[in-house]
DONU-473325 format. One line per 10 residues: number of its first residue (from 0); their letters; for each residue z, y, x of N, C-alpha, C. Coordinates in nm, 2 decimals. Layout:
N
NUM = a = Z:Y:X:Z:Y:X:Z:Y:X  ...
END
This chain:
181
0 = xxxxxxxxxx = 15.14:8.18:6.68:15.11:8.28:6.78:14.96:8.32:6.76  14.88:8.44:6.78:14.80:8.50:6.79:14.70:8.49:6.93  14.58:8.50:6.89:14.50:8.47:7.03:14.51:8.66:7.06  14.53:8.70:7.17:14.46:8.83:7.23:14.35:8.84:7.32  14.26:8.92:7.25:14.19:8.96:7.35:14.21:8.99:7.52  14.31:9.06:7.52:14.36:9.08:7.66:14.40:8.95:7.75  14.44:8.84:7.69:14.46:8.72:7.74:14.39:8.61:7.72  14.30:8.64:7.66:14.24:8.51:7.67:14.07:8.48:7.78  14.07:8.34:7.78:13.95:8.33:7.82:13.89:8.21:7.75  13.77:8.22:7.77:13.64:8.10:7.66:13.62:8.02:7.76
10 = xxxxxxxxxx = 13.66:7.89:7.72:13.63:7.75:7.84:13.51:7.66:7.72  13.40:7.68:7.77:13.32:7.60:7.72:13.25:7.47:7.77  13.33:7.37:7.73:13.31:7.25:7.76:13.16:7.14:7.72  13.14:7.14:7.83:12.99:7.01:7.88:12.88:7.03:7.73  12.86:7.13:7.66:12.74:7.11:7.59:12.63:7.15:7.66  12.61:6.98:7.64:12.47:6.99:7.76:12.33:6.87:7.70  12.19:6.93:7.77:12.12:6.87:7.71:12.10:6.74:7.66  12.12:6.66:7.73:12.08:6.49:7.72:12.21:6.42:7.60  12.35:6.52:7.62:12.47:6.47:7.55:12.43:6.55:7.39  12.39:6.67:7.39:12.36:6.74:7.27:12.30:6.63:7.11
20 = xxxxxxxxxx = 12.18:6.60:7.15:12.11:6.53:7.02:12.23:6.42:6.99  12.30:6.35:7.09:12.38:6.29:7.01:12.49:6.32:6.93  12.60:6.39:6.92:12.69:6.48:6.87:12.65:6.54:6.70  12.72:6.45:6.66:12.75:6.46:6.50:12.74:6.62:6.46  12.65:6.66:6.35:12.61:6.78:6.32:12.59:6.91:6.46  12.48:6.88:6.55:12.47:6.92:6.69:12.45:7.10:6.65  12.36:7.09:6.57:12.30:7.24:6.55:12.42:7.34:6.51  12.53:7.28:6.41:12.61:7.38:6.35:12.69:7.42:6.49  12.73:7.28:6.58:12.83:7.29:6.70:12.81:7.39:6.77  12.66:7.42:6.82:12.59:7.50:6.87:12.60:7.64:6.87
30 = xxxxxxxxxx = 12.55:7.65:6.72:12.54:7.78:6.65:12.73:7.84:6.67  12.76:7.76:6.59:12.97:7.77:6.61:12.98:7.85:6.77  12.95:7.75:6.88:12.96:7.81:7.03:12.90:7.93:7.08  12.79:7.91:7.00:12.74:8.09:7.04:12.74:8.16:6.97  12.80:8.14:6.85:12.84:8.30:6.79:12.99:8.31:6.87  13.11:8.22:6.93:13.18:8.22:6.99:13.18:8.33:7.12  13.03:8.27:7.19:13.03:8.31:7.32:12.99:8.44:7.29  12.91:8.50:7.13:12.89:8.66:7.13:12.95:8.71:7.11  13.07:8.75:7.07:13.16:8.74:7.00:13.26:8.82:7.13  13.30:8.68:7.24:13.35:8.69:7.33:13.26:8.81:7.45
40 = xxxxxxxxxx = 13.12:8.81:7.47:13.05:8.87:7.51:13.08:9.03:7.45  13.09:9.08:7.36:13.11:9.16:7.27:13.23:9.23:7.32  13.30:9.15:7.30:13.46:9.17:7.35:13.55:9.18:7.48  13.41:9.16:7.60:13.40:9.15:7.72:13.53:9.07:7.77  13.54:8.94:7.73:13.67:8.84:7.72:13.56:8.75:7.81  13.64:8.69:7.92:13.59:8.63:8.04:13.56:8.46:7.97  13.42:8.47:8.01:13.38:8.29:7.97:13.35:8.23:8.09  13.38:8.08:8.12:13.36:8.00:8.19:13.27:7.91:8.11  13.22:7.79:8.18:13.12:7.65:8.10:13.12:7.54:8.22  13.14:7.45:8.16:13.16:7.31:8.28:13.02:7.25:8.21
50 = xxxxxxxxxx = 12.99:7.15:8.31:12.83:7.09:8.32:12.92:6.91:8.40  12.94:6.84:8.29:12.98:6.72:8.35:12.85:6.62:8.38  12.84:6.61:8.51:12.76:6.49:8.58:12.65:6.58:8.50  12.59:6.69:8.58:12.49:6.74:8.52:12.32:6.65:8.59  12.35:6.60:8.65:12.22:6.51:8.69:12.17:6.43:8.62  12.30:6.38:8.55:12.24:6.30:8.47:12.27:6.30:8.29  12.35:6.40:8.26:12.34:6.49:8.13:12.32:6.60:8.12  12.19:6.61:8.19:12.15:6.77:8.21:12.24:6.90:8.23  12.18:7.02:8.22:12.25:7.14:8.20:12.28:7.19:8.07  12.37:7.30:8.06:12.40:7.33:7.95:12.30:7.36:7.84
60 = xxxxxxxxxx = 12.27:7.31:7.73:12.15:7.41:7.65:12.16:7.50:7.62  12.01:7.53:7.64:11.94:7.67:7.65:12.01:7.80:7.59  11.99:7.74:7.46:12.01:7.85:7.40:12.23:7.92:7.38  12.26:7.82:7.44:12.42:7.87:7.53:12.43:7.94:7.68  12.34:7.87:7.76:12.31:7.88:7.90:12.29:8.03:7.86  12.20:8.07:7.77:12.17:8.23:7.79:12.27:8.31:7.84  12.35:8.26:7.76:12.45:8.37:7.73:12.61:8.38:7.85  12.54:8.32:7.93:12.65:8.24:8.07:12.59:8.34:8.14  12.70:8.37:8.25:12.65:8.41:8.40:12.63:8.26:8.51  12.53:8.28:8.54:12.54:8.19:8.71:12.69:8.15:8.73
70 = xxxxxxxxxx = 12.78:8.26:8.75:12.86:8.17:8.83:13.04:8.15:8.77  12.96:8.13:8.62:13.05:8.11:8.53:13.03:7.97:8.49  12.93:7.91:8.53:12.88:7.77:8.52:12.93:7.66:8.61  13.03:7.60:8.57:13.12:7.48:8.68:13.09:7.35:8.69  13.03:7.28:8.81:13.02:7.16:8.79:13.15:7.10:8.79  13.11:6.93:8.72:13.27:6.87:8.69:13.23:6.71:8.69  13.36:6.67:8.76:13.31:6.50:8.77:13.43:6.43:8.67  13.57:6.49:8.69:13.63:6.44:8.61:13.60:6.44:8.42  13.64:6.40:8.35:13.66:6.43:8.21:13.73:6.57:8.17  13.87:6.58:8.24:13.93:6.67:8.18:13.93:6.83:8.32
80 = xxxxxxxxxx = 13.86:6.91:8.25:13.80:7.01:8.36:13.90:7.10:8.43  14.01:7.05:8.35:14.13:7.08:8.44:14.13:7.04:8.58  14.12:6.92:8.55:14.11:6.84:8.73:14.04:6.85:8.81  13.95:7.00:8.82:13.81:7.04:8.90:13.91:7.13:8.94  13.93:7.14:9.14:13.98:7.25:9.15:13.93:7.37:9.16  13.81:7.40:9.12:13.70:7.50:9.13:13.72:7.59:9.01  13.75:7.47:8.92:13.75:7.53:8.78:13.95:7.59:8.76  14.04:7.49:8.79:14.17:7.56:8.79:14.16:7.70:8.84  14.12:7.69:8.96:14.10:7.85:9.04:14.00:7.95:9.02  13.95:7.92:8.92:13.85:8.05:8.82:13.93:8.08:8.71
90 = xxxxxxxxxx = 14.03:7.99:8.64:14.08:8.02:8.54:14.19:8.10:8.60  14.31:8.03:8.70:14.40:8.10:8.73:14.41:8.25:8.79  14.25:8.27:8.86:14.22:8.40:8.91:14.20:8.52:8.81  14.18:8.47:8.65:14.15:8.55:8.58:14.30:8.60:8.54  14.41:8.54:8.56:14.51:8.61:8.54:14.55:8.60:8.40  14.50:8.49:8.25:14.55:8.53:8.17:14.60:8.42:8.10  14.66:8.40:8.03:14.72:8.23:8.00:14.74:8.19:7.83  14.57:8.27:7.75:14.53:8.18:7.66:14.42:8.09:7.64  14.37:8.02:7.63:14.22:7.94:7.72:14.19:7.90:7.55  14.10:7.94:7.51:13.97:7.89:7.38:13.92:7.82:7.43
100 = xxxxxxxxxx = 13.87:7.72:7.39:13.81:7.60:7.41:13.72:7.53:7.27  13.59:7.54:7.34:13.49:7.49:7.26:13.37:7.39:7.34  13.33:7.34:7.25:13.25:7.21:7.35:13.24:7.05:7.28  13.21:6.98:7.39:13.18:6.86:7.34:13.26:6.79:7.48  13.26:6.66:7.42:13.32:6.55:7.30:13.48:6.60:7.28  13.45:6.60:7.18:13.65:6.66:7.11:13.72:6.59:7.18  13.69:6.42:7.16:13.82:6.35:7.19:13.77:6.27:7.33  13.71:6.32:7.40:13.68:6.27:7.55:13.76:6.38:7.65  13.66:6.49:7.69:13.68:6.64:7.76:13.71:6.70:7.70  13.74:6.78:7.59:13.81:6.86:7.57:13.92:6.81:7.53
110 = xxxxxxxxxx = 13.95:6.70:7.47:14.10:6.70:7.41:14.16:6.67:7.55  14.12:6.61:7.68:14.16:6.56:7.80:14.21:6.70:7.87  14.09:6.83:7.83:14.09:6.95:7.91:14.23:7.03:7.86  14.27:7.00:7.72:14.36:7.10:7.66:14.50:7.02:7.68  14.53:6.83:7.67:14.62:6.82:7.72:14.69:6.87:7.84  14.58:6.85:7.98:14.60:6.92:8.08:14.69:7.06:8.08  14.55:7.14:8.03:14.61:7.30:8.00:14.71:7.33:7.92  14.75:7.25:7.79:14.90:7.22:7.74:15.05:7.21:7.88  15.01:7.13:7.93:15.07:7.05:8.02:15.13:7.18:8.16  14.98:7.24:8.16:15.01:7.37:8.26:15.05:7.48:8.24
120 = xxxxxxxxxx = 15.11:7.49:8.09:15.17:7.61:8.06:15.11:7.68:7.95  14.95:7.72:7.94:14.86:7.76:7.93:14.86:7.76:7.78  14.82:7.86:7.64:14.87:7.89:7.50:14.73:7.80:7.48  14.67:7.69:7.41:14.54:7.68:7.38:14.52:7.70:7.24  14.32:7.72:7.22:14.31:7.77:7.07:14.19:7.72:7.09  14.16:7.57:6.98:14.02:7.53:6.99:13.96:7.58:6.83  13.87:7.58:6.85:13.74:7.64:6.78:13.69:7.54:6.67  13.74:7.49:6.59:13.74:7.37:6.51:13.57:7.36:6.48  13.52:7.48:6.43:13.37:7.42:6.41:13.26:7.46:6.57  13.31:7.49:6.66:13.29:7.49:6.81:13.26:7.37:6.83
130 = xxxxxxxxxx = 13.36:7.26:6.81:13.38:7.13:6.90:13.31:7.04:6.84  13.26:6.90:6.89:13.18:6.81:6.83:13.20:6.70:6.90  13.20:6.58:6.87:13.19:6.43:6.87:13.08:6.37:6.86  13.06:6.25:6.88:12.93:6.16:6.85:12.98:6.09:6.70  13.12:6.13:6.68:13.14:6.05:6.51:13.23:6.21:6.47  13.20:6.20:6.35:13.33:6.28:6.29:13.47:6.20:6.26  13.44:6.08:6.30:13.64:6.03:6.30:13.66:6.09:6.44  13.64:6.02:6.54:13.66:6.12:6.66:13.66:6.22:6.68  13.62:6.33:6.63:13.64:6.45:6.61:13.79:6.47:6.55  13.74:6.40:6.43:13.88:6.42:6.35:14.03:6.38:6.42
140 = xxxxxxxxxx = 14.00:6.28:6.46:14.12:6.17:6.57:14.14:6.33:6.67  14.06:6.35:6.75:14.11:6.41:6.86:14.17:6.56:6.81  14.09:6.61:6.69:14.19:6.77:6.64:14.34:6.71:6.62  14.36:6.63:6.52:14.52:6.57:6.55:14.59:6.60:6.63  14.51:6.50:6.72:14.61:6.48:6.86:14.62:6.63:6.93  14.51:6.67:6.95:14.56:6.81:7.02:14.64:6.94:6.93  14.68:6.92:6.78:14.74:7.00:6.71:14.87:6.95:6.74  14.91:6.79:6.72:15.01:6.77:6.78:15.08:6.73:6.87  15.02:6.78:6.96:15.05:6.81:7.16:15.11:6.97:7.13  15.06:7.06:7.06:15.10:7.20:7.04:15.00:7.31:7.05
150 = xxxxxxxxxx = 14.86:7.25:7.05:14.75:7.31:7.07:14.73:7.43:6.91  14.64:7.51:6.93:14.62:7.57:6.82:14.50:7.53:6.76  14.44:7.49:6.62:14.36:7.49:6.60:14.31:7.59:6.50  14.22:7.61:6.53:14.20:7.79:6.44:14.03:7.79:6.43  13.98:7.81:6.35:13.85:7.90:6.30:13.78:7.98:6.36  13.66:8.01:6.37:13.60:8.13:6.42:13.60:8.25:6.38  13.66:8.24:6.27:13.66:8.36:6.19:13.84:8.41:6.23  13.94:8.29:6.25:14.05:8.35:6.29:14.05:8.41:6.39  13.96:8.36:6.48:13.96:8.37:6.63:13.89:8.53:6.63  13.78:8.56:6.54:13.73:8.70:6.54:13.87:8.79:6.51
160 = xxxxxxxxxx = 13.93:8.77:6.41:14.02:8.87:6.31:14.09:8.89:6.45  14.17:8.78:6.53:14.28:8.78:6.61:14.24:8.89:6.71  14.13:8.85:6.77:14.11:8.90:6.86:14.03:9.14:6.88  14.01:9.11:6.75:13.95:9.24:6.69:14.13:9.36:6.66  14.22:9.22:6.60:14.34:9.31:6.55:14.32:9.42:6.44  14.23:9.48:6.40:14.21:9.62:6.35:14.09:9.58:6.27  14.04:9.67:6.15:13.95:9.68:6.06:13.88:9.76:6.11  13.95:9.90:6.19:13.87:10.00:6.24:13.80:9.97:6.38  13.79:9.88:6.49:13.79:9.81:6.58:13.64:9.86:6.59  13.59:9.88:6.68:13.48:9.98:6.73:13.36:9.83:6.72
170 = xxxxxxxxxx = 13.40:9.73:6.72:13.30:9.61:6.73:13.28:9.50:6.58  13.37:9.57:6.50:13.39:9.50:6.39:13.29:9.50:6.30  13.23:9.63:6.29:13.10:9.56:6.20:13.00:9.45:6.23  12.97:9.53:6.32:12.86:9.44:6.41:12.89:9.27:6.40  13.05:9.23:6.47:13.06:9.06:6.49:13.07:9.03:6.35  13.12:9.10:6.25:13.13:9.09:6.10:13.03:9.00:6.03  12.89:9.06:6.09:12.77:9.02:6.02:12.76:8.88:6.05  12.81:8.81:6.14:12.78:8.67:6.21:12.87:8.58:6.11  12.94:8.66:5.98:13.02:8.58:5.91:12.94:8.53:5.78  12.84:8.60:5.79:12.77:8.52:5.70:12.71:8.44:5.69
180 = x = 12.70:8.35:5.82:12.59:8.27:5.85:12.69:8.15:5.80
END
């Protein structure tokens, strides 16, 4: 299956200050999520961001927080952000039932967030170099598991092509250039 722009939305999971410096190759994770979120921004495709126990693993960083609205920012106590009903009812109000998912820890909150959304019906498509761990086996361990639950795991570059559909695509040069990095 194909992600659509028309259906989808960007769930970006707890990359947040105090959790950041730990997470195995932090910078690439980073960079990965916000060419994501421009990308998405670009494409005016609805983004959410969860902030777990932000008191005490800060807020999202900075240089992601930019690119958020106020009140796309969700606080969250459980692990899997499903279980926030603040956060179900932002998603379900958006009306669309493919959820991207990018973030941190692969195999804590998000693989917990996408069982869930597996679970609820919901098409999922994680961002392979988006998502990050404190080890790359856990990373590795949890893409597994959520490929075989029936999750998608796909590229950023799949995720541009999918979502663009067309060569001629009025946004295609422009997100193009972000493929060189």
């Amino acid at each position: 299956m194909l992600v659509q722009a028309n259906d989808s939305v960007v769930l970006l999971i707890d990359m947040q200050q105090k959790l950041a410096p730990a997470i195995a190759d932090t910078r690439a994770v980073e960079q990965a999520a916000a060419w994501v979120l421009q990308v998405a921004l670009q494409l005016n495709i609805p983004i959410l961001a969860t902030e777990h126990y932000p008191k005490g693993l800060g807020t999202t960083v900075p240089g992601l927080r930019e690119l958020l609205a106020d009140e796309a920012v969700l606080e969250k106590i459980h692990f899997s952000a499903w279980r926030e009903p603040a956060i179900k009812q932002k998603v379900a109000t958006l009306g669309r039932r493919q959820v991207v998912v990018i973030g941190t820890e692969s195999h804590v909150c998000v693989l917990q967030t996408v069982f869930d959304l597996l679970a609820a019906d919901y098409q999922v498509f994680v961002v392979t170099e988006a998502v990050g761990s404190r080890t790359p086996d856990n990373k590795q361990l949890a893409l597994s598991r959520m490929q075989q639950a029936g999750c998608q795991i796909i590229s950023r570059e799949m995720l541009a092509f999918e979502w663009l559909e067309r060569g001629d695509h009025e946004s295609f040069r422009q997100i193009s250039k972000g493929w060189i990095c």
